[in-house]
C-alpha positions as CSV (number, residue, x, y, z in Angstrom):
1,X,0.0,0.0,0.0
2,X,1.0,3.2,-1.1
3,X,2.3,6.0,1.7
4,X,1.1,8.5,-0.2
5,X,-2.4,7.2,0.5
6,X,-2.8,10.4,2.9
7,X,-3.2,12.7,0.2
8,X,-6.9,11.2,0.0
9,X,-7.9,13.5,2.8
10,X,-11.8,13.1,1.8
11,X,-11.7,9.7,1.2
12,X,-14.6,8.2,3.3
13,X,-14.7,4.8,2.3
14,X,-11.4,2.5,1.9
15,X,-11.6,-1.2,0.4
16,X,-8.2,-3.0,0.2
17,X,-9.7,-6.5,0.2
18,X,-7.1,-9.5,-1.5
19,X,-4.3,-7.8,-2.3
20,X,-1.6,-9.2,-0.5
21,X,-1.1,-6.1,1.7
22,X,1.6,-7.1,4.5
23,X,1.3,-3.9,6.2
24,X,-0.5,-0.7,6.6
25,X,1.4,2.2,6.5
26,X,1.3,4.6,9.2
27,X,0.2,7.6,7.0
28,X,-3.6,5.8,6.8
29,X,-4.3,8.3,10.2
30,X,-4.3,11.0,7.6
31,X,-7.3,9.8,6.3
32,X,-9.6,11.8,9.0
33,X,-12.9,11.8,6.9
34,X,-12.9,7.7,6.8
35,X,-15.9,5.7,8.0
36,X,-15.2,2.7,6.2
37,X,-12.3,0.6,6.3
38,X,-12.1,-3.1,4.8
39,X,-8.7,-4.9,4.6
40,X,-10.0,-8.5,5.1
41,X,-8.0,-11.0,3.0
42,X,-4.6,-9.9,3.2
43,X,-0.9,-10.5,5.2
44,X,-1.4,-8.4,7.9
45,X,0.0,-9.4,11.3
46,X,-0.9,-5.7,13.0
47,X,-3.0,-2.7,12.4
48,X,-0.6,0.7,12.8
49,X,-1.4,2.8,16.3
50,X,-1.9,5.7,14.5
51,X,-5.5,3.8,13.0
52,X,-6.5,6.0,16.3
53,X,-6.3,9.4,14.3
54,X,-9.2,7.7,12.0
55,X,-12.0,9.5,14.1
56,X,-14.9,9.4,11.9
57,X,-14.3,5.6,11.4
58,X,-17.7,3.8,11.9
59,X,-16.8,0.3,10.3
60,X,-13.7,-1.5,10.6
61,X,-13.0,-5.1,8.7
62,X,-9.8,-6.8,9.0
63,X,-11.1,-10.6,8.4
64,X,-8.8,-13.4,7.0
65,X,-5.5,-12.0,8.1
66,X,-2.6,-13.1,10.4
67,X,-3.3,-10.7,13.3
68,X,-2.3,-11.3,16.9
69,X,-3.8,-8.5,19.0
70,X,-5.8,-5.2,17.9
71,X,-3.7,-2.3,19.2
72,X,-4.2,-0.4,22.3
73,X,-4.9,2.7,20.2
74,X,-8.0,1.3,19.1
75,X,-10.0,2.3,22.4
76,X,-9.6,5.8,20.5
77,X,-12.3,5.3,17.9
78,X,-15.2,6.7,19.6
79,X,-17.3,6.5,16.5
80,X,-17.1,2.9,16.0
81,X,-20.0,0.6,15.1
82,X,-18.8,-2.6,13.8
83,X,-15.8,-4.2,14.2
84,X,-15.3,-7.5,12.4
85,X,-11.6,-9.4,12.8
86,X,-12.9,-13.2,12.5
87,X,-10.3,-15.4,11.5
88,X,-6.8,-14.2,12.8
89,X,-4.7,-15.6,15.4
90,X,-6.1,-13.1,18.2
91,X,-5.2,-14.9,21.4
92,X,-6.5,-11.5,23.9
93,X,-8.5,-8.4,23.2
94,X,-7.5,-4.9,24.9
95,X,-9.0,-3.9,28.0
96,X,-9.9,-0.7,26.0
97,X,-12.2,-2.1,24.3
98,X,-14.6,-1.0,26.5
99,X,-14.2,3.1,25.7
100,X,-15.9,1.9,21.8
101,X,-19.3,3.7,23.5
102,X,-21.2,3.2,20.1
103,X,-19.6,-0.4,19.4
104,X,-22.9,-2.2,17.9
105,X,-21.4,-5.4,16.3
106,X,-18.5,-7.4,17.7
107,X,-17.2,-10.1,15.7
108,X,-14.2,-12.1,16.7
109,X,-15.0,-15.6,15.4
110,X,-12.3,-18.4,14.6
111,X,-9.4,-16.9,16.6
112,X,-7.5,-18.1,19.8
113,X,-9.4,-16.4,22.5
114,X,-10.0,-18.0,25.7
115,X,-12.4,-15.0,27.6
116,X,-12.9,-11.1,27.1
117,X,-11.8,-8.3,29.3
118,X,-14.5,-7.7,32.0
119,X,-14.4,-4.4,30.6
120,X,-16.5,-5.7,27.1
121,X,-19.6,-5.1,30.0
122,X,-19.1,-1.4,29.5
123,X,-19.9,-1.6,25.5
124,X,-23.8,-0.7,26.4
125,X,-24.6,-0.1,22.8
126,X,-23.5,-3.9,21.9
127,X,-26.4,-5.9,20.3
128,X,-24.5,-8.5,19.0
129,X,-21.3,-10.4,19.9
130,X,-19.9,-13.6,17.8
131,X,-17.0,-15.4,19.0
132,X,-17.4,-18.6,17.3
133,X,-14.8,-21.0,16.8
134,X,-12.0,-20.3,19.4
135,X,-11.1,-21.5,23.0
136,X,-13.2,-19.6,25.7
137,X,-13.4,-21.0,28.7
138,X,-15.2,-18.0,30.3
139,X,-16.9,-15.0,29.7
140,X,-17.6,-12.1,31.6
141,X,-19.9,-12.1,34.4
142,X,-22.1,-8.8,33.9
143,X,-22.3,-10.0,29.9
144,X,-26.1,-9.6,30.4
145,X,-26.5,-6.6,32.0
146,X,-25.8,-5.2,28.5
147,X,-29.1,-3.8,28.3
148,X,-29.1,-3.6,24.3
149,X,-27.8,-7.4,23.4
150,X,-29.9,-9.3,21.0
151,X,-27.2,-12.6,20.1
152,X,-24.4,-13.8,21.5
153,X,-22.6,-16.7,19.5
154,X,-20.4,-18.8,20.9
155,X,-20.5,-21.9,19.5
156,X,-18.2,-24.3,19.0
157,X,-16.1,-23.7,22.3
158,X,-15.9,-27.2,23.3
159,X,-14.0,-26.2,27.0
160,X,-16.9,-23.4,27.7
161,X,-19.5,-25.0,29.6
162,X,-21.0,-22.2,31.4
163,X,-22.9,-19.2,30.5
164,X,-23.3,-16.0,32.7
165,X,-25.8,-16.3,35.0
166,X,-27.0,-12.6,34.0
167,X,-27.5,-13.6,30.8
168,X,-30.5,-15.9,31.9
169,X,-32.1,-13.1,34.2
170,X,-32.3,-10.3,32.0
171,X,-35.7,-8.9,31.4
172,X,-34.4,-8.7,27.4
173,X,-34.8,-11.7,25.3
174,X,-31.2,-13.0,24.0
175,X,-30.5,-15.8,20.9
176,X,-28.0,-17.6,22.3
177,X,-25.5,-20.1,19.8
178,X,-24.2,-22.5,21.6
179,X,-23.6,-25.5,19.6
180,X,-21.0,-27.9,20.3
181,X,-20.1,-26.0,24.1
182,X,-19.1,-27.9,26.8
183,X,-18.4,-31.4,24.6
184,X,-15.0,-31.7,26.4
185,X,-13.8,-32.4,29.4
186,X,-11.3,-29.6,31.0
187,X,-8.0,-31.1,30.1
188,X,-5.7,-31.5,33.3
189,X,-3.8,-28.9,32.5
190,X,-5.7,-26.9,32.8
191,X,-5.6,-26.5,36.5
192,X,-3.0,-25.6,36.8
193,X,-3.2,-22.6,34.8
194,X,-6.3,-21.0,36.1
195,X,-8.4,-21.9,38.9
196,X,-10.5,-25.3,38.4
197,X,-13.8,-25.5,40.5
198,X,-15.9,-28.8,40.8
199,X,-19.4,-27.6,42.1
200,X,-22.4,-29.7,43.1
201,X,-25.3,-27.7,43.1
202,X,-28.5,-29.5,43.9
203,X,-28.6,-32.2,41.0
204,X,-25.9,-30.7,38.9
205,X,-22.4,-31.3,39.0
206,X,-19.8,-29.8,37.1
207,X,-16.2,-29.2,36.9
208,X,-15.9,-25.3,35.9
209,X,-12.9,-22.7,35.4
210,X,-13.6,-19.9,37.4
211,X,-13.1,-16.1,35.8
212,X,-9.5,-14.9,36.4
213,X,-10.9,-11.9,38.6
214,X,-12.4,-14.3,41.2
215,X,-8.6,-15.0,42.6
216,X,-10.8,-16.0,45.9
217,X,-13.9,-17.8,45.7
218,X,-15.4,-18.9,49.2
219,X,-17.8,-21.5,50.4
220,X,-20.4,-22.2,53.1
221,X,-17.6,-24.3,55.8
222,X,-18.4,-26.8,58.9
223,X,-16.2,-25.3,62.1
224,X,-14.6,-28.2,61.5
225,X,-13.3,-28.3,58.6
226,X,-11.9,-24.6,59.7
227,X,-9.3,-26.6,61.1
228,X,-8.1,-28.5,58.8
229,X,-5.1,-28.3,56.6
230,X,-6.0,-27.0,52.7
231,X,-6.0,-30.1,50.9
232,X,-6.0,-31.1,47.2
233,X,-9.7,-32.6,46.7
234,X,-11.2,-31.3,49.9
235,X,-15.0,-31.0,50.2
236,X,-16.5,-28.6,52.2
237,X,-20.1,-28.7,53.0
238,X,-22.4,-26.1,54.4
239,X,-23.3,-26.4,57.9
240,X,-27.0,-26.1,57.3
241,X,-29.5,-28.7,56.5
242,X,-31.4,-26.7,53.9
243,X,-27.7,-27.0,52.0
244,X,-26.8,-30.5,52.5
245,X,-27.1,-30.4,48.5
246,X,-24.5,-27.9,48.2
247,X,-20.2,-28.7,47.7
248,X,-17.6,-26.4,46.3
249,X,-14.7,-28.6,45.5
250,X,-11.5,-26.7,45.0
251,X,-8.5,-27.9,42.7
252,X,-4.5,-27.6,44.5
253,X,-4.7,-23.7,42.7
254,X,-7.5,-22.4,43.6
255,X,-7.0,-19.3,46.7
256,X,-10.0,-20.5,49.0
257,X,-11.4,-18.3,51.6
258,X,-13.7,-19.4,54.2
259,X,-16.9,-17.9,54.3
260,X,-16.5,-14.0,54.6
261,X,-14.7,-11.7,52.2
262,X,-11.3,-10.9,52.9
263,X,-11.1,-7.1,53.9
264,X,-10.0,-5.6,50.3
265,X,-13.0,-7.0,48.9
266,X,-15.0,-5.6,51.6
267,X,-12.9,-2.2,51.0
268,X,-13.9,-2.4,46.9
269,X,-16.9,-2.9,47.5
270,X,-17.4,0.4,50.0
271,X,-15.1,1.8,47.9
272,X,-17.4,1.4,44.9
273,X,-20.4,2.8,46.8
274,X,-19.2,5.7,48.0
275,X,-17.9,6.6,44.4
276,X,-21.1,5.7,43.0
277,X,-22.9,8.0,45.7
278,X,-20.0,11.2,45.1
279,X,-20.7,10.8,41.3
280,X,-24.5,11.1,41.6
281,X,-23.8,14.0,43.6
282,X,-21.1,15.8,41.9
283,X,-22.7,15.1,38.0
284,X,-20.4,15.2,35.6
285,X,-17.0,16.6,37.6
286,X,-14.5,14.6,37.5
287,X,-13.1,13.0,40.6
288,X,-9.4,12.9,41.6
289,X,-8.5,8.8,41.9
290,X,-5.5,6.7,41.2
291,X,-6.3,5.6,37.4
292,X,-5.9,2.2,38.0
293,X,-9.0,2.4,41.3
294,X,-10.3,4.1,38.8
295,X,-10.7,1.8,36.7
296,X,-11.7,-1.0,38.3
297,X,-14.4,0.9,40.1
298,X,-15.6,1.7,37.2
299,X,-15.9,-1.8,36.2
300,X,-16.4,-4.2,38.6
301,X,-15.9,-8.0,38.0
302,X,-20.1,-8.9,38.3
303,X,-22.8,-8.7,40.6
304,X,-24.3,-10.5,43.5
305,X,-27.2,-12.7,41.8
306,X,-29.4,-12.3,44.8
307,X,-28.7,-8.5,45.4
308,X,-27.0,-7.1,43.1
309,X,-23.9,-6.3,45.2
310,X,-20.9,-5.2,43.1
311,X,-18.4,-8.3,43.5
312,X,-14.1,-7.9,42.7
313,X,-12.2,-10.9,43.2
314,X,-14.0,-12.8,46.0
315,X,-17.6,-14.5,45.8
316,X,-20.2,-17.6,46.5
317,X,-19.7,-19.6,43.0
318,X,-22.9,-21.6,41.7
319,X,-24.4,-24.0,38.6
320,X,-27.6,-24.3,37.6
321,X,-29.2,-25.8,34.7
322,X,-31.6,-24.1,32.9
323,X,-33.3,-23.5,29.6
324,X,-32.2,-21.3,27.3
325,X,-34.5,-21.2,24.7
326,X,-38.2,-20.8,24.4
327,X,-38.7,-22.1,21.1
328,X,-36.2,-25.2,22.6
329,X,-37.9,-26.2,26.0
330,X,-36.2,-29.2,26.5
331,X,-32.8,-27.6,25.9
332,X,-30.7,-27.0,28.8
333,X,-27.4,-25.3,29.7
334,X,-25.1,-24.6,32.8
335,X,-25.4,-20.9,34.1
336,X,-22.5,-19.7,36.6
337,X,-23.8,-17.4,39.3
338,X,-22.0,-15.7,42.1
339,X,-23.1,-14.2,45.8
340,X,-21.5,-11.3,47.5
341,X,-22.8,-13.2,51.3
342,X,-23.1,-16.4,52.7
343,X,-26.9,-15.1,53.5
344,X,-27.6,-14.3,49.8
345,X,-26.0,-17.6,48.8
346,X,-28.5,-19.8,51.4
347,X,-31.4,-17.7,50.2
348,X,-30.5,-18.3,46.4
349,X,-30.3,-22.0,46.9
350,X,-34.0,-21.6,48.4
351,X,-34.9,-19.7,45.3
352,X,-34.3,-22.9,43.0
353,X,-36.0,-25.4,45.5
354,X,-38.3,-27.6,43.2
């Protein structure tokens, strides 16, 4: 591709489609009046930072090329819509994501991706997102509090064998794609890498890989089992009847924590409410915080599925099965849920009593 390709200053729509193109040249964020940009089929292994300069940019296409992450700069296009980069060799997507305000369509099928920044929750505009054909194993927890989401695709992700419970209890009715999820068995390996769960919830049992967030999930504890040593394969069981049906079964790498939050969950969690209540109060001013508090106030990892409690990196973690399809009724799937409280765990539990 040319560098002189920044003397097109009006140029508004780009197609570069098949032509071999091994690289873009960083003279493209010239082209300021672009909406449209389309360089599917070709040899590229990047996009340039300076795509960021493209402000106008609506629609972005880079399908069928040899990319292995979308740059950081990207966050920067505040305009767009669609953004379609199936079949690369993207193994992560940039926490930025999240700043694409007007995002509509997010399409990352048949690439390497194993979950999505927590911050994809903050794309409120999404209505669709298609990750087909790659290797999730999670997905974000507040996925369905994305009040404008239509579809999510994600079949054929043999290792994903949850979905988000929020997903099930939105008001908003979602087409889900799930096809060929959950066929395999979590390799051993896998363990070891991020934190494997076996949960027994009622009459489902599953093993499960917990989100990366949730470095401490807890569990409803006997006194006595307070006192023994963490173990590989240790069950622990809630001391009340009404959750005899209840185990959280940790692998060796899992951080557990009995029963209550450690204290800087308890601090996020204040910490989130008292921002929350400053910025109602204060509008639009900006408040002075560290940027990487900031941040994570600003998006927590999920909610409490009883109360709606903000949750960070320690929770209750449950499975149940249900439908996920009207038009399917006998069609069921595995929804992960998390509590803030051992309270709110016991009193879900009663909630899916037959």
């Amino acid at each position: 591709m040319p560098e002189s390709v920044h003397q097109f200053l009006s140029l508004k729509v780009l197609y570069l489609q098949n032509n071999r193109i091994e690289f873009l040249p960083e003279t493209i964020g010239a082209l300021k009046n672009l909406e449209l940009l389309d360089v599917s089929f070709n040899y590229l292994d990047s996009l340039p930072q300076e795509i960021k300069h493209l402000q106008k940019l609506k629609r972005l296409y880079a399908f069928s090329n040899r990319l292995k992450e979308l740059p950081k700069s990207i966050e920067d296009l505040q305009h767009l819509e669609v953004l379609g980069v199936m079949k690369n060799e993207i193994y992560s997507l940039p926490s930025g994501i999240g700043h694409l305000k007007k995002l509509v369509e997010l399409n990352v099928d048949s690439n390497h991706l194993t979950g999505f920044p927590r911050e994809l929750c903050n794309l409120q505009c999404l209505k669709e997102l298609s990750a087909s054909n790659n290797n999730l194993i999670t997905l974000p927890l507040d996925l369905g509090r994305i009040q404008t989401l239509v579809n999510v695709f994600v079949d054929n992700n043999p290792l994903l064998n949850w979905l988000p419970l929020s997903l099930k209890s939105t008001t908003s009715k979602i087409n889900f794609g799930i096809n060929r999820c959950g066929t395999d068995a979590l390799p051993e390996h896998t363990g070891r890498v991020y934190q494997k769960v076996n949960i027994r919830w009622k009459n489902s049992e599953t093993s499960i890989i917990l989100p990366d967030e949730i470095s401490h999930p807890m569990s409803p504890v006997t006194p006595e089992v307070l006192s023994l040593p963490l173990l590989h394969g240790i069950q622990r069981r809630s001391p009340s009847t009404d959750c005899s049906g209840v185990t959280i079964n940790l692998s060796q790498d899992a951080k557990f924590t009995f029963r209550v939050p450690p204290l800087l969950e308890l601090s996020l969690r204040s910490c989130y409410n008292q921002y929350e209540t400053i910025k109602t109060m204060a509008g639009n001013s900006q408040m002075a915080l560290p940027r990487n508090l900031e941040e994570l106030l600003h998006c927590p990892t999920g909610h409490c599925s009883k109360c709606s409690q903000v949750l960070f990196e320690s929770a209750f973690p449950f499975i149940c099965q249900e439908n996920y399809s009207p038009q399917r009724p006998n069609d069921v799937f595995q929804f992960l849920g998390f509590c803030c409280s051992e309270q709110c765990f016991y009193e879900k539990l009663a909630d899916h009593e037959p």
